[in-house]
C-alpha positions as CSV (number, residue, x, y, z in Angstrom):
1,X,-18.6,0.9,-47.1
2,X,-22.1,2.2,-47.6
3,X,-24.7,0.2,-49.3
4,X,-26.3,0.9,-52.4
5,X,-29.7,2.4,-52.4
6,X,-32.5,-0.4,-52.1
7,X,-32.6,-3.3,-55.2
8,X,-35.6,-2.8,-57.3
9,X,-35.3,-5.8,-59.2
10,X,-38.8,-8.0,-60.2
11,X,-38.2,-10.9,-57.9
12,X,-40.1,-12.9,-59.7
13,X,-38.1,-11.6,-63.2
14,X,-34.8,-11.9,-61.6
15,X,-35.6,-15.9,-59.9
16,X,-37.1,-16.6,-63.1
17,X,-33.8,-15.0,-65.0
18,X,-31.2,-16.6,-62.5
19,X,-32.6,-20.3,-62.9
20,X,-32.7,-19.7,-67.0
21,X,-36.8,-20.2,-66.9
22,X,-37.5,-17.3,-69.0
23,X,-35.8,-15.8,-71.8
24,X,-33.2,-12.8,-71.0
25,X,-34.7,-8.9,-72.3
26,X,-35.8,-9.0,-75.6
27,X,-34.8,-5.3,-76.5
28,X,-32.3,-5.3,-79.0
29,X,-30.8,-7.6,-81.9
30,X,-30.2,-11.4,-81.8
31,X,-27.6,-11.8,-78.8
32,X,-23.8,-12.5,-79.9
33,X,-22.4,-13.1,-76.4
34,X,-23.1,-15.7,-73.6
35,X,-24.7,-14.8,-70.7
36,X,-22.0,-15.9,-68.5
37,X,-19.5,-13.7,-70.7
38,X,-21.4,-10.2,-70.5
39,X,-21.8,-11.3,-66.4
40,X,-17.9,-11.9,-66.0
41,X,-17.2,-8.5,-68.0
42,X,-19.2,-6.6,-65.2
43,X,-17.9,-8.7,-62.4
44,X,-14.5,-7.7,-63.6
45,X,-15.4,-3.8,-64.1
46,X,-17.1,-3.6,-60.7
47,X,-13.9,-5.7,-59.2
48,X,-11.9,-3.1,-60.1
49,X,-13.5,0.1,-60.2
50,X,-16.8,-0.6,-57.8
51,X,-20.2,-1.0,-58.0
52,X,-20.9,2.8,-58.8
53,X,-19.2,3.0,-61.5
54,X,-20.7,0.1,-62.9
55,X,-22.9,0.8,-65.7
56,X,-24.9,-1.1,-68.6
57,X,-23.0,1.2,-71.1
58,X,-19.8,0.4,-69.7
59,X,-20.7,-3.6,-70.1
60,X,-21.8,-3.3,-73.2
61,X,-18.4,-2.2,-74.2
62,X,-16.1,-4.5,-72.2
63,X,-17.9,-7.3,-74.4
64,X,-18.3,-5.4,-77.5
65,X,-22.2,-5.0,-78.0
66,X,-24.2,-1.9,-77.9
67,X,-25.7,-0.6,-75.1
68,X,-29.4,-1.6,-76.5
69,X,-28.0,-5.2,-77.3
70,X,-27.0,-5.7,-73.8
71,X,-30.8,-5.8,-72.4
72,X,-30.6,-9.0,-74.2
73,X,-29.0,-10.4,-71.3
74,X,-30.7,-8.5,-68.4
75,X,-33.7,-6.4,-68.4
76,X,-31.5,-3.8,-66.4
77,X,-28.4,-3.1,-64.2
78,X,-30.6,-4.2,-61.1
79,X,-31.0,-7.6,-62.7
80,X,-27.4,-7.7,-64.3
81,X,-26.4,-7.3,-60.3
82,X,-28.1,-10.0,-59.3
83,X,-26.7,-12.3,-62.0
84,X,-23.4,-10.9,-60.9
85,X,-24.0,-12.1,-57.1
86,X,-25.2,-15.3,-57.3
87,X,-21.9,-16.1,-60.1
88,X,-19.5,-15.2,-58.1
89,X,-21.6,-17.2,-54.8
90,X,-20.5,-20.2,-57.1
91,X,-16.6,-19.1,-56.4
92,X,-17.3,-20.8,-52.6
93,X,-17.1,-24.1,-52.0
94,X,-19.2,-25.9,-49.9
95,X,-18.7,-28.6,-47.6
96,X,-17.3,-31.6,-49.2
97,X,-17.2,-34.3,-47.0
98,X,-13.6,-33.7,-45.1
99,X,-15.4,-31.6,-42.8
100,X,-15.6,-34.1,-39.7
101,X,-19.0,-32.2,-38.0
102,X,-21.5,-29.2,-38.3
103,X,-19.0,-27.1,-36.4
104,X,-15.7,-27.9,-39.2
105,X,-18.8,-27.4,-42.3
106,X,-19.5,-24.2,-40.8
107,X,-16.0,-23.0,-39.8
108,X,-14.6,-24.1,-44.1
109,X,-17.9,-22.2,-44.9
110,X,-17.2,-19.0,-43.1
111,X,-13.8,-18.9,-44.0
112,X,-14.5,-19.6,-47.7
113,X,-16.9,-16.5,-47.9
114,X,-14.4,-14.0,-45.8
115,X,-12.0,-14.7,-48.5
116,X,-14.9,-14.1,-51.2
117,X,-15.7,-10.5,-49.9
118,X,-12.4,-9.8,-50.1
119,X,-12.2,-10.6,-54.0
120,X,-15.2,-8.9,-54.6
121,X,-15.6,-5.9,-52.5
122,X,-18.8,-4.7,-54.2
123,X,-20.4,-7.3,-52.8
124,X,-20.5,-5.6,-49.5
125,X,-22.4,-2.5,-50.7
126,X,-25.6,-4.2,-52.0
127,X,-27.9,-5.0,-49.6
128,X,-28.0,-8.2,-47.9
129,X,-31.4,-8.7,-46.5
130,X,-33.1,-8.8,-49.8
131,X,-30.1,-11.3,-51.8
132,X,-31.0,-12.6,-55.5
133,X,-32.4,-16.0,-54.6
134,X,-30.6,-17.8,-57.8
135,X,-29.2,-21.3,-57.4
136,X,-25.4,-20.7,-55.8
137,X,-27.3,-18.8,-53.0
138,X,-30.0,-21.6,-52.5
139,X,-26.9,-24.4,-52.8
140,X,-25.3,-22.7,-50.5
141,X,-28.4,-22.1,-47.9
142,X,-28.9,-25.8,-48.1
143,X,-25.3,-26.7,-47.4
144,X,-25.9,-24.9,-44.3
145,X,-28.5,-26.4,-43.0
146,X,-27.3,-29.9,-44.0
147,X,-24.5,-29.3,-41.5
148,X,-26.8,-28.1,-39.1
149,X,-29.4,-31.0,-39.5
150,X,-29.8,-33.6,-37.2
151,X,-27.6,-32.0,-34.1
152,X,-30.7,-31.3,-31.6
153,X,-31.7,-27.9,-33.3
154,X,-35.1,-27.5,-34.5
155,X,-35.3,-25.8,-37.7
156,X,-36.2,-22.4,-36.9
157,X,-33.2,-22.3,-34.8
158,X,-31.3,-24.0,-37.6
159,X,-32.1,-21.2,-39.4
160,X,-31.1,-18.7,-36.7
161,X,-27.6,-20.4,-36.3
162,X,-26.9,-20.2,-39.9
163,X,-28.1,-16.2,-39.8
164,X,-26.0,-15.6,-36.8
165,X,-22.4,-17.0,-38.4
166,X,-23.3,-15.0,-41.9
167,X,-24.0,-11.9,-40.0
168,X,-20.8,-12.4,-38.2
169,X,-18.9,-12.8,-41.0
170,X,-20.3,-9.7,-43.4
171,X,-19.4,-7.9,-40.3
172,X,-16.1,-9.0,-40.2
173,X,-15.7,-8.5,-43.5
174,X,-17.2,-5.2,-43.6
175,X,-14.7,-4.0,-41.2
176,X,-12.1,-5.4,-42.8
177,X,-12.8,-3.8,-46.1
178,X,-13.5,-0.2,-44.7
179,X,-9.8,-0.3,-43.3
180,X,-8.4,-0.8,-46.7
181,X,-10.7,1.6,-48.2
182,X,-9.4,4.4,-45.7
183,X,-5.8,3.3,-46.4
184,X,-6.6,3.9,-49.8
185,X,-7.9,7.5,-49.0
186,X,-5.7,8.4,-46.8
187,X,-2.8,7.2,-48.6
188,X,-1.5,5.8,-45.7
189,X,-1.0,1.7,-44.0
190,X,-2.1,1.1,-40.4
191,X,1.7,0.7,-39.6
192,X,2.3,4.2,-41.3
193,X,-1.0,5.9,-39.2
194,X,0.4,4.5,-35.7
195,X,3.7,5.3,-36.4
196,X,2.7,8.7,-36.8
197,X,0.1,8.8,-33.5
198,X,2.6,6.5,-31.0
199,X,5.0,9.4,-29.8
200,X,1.9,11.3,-28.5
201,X,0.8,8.7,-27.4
202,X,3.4,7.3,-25.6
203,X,3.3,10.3,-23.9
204,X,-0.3,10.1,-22.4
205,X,0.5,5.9,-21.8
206,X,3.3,7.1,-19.5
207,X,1.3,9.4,-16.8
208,X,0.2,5.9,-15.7
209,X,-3.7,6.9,-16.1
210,X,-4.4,4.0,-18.5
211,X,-1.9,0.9,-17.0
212,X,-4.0,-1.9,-18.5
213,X,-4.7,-0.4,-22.0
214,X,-0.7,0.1,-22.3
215,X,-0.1,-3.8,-20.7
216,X,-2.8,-5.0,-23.7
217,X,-1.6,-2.2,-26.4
218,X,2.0,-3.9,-25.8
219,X,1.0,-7.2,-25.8
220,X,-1.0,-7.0,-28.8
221,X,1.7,-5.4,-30.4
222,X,4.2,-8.0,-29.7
223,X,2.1,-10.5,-30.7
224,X,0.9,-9.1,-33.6
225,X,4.1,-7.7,-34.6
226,X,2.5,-4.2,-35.5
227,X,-0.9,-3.4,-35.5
228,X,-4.2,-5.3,-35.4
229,X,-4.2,-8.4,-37.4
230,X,-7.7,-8.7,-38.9
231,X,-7.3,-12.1,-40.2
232,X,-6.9,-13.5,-36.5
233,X,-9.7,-11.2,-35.2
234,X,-11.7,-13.0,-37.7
235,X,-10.7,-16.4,-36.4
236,X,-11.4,-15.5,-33.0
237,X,-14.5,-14.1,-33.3
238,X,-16.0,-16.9,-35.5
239,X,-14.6,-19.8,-33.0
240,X,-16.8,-17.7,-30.3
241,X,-19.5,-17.3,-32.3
242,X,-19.5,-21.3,-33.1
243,X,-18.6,-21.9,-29.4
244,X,-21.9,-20.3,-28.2
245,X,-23.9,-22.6,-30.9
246,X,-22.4,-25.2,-29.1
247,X,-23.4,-24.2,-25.9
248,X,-27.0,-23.8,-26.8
249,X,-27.1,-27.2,-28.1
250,X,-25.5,-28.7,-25.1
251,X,-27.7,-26.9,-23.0
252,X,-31.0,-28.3,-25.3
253,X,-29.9,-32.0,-24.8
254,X,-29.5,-32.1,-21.0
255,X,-32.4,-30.2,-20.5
256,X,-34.6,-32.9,-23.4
């Protein structure tokens, strides 16, 4: 899934805008809608239809308002985006005290945003480095680091823990997505694709060139009972991922 072009949102307009300090766009007559109404009308057209064909017309519809009415709400699209982020940030739960340690708040954190970018597919094609810094996004920064507190990290490295598992997981995610969106224009399942490629295949497998990518290809198989199982390659990467955070703080308290 490629990534929008570059957000060119104000910062300051958009923080100001997301924490309700400054009055929404002016342009336009007295609004009729709340803000959170017109924001879950474009969540639910770019849910379904994707970011692209998200447009300010096309909100202003869904919500009955004219197109000039709707810069009531946001100053433009880029800032109607943002607003659109950080709500549906506020879909993930944080931490809420049954996590035992920073490993189990991490682990319910991860797995709460995998199944967010798979509501919310859009998601994935906005940039992440530059991310509206509205109040669900800080909440959730600081749940973060709450469960990283106070284990033997400093907090610059606090801060690189908590990068590494988000990276991790928009990459699993990512992946994740870009297989559905090439079953969806190709028209066919991963099930249906190998079904198609494994008498060929078979084929090659049996000259006995390639013995231990047929023992793992049949293993895998059997234990997936098909083809690749993206939820458990998800699981398993993110329990390494947490296991070599782990290991650097073990390694930092013997050597202290």
């Amino acid at each position: 899934m490629s990534a929008e072009p570059p957000h060119r949102s104000d910062p300051r307009r958009s923080i100001e805008l997301l924490w309700g300090r400054q009055e929404p766009g002016r342009r336009g007559p007295k609004p009729r809608r709340r803000l959170d109404e017109v924001v879950g009308a474009a969540i639910a057209l770019a849910d379904k239809e994707g970011l692209k064909s998200l447009s300010m017309r096309r909100v202003a519809e869904a919500v009955g308002l004219s197109p000039m009415a709707l810069y009531t709400y946001a100053p433009s699209k880029a800032e109607l985006v943002d607003l659109m982020i950080d709500t549906v940030l506020g879909e993930a739960a944080g931490p809420d005290g049954a996590q035992r340690d920073w490993r189990s708040g991490l682990e319910f954190m991860a797995r709460q945003y995998w199944a967010l970018g798979h509501r919310h597919p859009w998601m994935l094609q906005i940039a992440s480095q530059r991310p509206p810094l509205g109040p669900n996004f800080l909440h959730r920064l600081e749940a973060a680091f709450r469960a990283l507190d106070g284990i033997g990290l400093d907090e610059v490295e606090m801060e690189l823990a908590e990068g590494l598992v988000s990276d991790y997981v928009l990459g699993a995610v990512r992946s994740a997505l870009e297989a559905r969106e090439l079953e969806r224009q190709t028209g066919l399942t991963d099930e249906q694709w190998l079904a198609i490629a494994e008498p060929a295949l078979q084929e090659i497998l049996e000259d006995g060139d390639f013995p231990v990518l047929r023992r793992v290809g049949e293993a895998c198989r059997a234990a997936y009972g098909g083809v690749w199982d993206r939820s458990r390659g998800f699981e398993f990467g993110l329990q390494r991922v947490l296991d070599g955070i782990e290991v650097f703080i073990a390694r930092k308290r013997a050597a202290a």
